[in-house]
N, C-alpha and C positions, 0 to 999 in steps of 0.2 A: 550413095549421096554425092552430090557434085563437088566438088572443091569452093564454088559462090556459094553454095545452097550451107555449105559447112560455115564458111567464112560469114553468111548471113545469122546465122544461129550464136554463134559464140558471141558476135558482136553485141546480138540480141540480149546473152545474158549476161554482159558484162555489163552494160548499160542500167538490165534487170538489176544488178548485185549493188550499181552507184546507184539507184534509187531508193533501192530500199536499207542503203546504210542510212541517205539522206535523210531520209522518213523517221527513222529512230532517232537522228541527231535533233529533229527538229522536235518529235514529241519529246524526249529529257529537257531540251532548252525551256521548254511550255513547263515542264512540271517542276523544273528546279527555279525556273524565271528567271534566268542566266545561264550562258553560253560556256561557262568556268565548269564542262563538262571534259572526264576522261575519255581517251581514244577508247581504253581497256572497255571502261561501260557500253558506250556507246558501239561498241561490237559486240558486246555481250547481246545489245538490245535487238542488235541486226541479226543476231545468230552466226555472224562471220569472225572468222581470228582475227587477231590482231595483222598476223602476216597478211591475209587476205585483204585487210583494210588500207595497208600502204602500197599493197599492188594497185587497188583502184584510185589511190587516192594521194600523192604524193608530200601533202599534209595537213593539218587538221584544218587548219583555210580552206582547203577545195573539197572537202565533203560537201559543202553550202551547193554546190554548184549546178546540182541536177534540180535542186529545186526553182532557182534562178533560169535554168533553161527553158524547166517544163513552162515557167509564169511566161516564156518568151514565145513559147509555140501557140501556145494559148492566144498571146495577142497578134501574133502572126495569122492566125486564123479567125480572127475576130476584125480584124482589118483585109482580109483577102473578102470577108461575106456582108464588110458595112456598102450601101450603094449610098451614094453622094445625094441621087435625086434632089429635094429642095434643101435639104438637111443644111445648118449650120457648121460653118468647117472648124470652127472653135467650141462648140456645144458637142460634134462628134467625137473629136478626140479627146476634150474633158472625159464623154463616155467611154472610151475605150480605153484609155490610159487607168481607169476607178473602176471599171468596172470589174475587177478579180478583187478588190479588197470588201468592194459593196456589196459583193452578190457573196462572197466565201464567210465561214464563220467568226466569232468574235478573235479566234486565235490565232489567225492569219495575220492582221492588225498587230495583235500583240508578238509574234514571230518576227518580224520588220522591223520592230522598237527595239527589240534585243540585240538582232542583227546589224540594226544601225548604231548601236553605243558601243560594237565593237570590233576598232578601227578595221582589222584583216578581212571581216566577212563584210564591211563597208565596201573595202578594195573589192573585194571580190563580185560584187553586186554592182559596183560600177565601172565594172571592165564592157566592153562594146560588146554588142554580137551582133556580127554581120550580117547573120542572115537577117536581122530585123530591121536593122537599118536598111540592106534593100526592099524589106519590105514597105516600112515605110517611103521608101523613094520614089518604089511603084503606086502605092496609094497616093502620093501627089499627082501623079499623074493624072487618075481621073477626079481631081479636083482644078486642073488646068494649072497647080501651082509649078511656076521653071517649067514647064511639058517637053521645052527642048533643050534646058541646060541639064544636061546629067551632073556634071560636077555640081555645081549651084543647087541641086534638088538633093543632094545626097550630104551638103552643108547644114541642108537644112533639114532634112531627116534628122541627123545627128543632133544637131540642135533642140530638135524638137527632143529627146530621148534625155538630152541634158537639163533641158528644161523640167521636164518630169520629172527626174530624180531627183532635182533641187526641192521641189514642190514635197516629195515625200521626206527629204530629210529636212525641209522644215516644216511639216507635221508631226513627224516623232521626236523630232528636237524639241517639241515644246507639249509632248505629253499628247501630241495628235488631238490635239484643240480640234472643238470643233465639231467630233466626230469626223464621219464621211463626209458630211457639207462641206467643214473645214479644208479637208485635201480638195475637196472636188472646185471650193474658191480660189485656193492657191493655182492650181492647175488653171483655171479660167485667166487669170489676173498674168499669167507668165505664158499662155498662150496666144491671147490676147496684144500683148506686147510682139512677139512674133507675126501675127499673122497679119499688120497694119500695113508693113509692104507690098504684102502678097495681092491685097483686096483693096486697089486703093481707091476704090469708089462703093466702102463702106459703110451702111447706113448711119450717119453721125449718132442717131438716136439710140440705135445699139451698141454703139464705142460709148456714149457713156456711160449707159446701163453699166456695161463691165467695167468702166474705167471706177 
């Protein structure tokens, strides 16, 4: 076997090993309905030692983390396959932003409220990841939004990313009102707001609808 072909495999199952502690951290938080879970259980739940868990995991904060990816590859791929055609560029990313908590079960929802009322896997959930933000950078692109300012399109990627997470912590700050409708108004209302520069020959009639 090659030296890549080696180095591709271990990689593989290190990766394998952080997602499936993840997995088990995430189902105890659902069954206990709090995150005031031990490292000890939560290995237990994985099948991995304790030892084995601070080698993947540095501490109990970044166990969250492979779940927080996977949500980002997810939308990295859901934005590489939306086409713009006549589509609404505020109505699009409402969709794409909601669309893993709309389309996944009632416990995904309730996973996010847990994880947002406690502060470290807060932090951890609102740390950047780059590769989405250039993905969103590139999706501006074929929306004409900045098309030749890179730095200015990449403000506003981030932006847009800040904007959403504001939108989901106040959904579950307030007991995710609302239901999905609820996030998916927030999202409109904070997107909406952003996108008045971008589009400035706006249909007035549809800025108020959203206003």
């Amino acid at each position: 076997m090659s030296s890549a072909r080696s180095s591709r495999l271990l990689e593989r199952r290190f990766e394998d090993v952080r997602l499936t502690v993840a997995l088990a951290a995430r189902d105890l938080f659902l069954e206990c309905r709090s995150t005031a879970v031990t490292v000890e259980s939560i290995a237990q739940r994985a099948e991995v030692s304790e030892r084995t868990f601070y080698r993947h995991f540095p501490s109990k904060a970044d166990l969250i983390s492979p779940l927080f990816e996977r949500s980002n590859r997810s939308l990295i791929c859901s934005l590489s396959e939306s086409d713009p055609g006549m589509c609404d560029i505020v109505d699009t990313l409402v969709e794409l932003f909601t669309r893993e908590v709309a389309a996944g079960p009632a416990q995904h929802a309730e996973l996010l409220e847990l994880l947002m009322a406690t502060p470290e896997y807060r932090l951890r959930w609102e740390s950047t990841d780059r590769n989405l933000i250039d993905a969103i950078s590139e999706w501006l692109v074929r929306w004409s939004v900045h098309p030749q300012e890179h730095f200015t399109r990449r403000v506003t990627a981030l932006t847009i990313m800040t904007a959403s997470r504001a939108s989901y912590m106040e959904w579950t700050d307030n007991g995710r009102s609302g239901g999905i409708n609820g996030l998916r108004a927030l999202h409109t209302k904070s997107f909406t707001a952003l996108a008045r520069p971008w589009l400035p020959e706006t249909d007035p009639t549809t800025e108020s609808k959203r206003s």
